[in-house]
N, C-alpha and C positions, 0 to 999 in steps of 0.2 A: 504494500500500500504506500510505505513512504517514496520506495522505486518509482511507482507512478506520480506521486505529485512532485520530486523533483525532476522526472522526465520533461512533463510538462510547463519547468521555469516556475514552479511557484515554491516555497517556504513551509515546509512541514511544521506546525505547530500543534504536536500532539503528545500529551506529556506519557513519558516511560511509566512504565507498572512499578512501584516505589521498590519490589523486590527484587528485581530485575539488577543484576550481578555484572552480565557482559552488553560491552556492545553499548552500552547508555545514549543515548542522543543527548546534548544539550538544547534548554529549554529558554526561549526568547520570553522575559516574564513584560517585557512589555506588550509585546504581540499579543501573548497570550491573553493576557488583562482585555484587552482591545477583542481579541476573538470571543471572551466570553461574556464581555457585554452587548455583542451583537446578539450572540447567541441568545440570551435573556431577554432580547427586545424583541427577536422574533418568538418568544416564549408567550410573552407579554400580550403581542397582539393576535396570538393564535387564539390567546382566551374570550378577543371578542368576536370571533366570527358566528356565534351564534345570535350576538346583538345584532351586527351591523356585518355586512360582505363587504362593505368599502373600508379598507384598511387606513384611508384619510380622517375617519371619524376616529377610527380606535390612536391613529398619529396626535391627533390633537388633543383625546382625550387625554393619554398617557403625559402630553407636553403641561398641558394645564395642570394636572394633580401633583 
């Protein structure tokens, strides 16, 4: 998996299994920070699509609160 995303020119940010002995990849914690608060916004607005299917309401609502 990581083969294929630096194949394709992008930046593996996927943190090793804390037990994991050989081989460790180092871990970008700024990226990472950044990767996972996308993550949590598309989290975020997954929860309103029962409200609203337009994702601009659920953007604004989340902006204002």
């Amino acid at each position: 998996m990581v083969r294929e995303i630096r194949y394709r020119g992008m930046k593996p940010v996927i943190c090793c299994h804390p037990t994991r002995k050989h081989r460790r990849r180092r871990l970008d914690r700024r990226l990472y920070r950044r990767r996972y608060r996308v993550e949590c916004l598309f989290h975020d607005l997954k929860r309103f699509r029962a409200v609203a299917s337009r994702y601009e309401v659920a953007c604004t609502w989340l902006w204002l609160s």
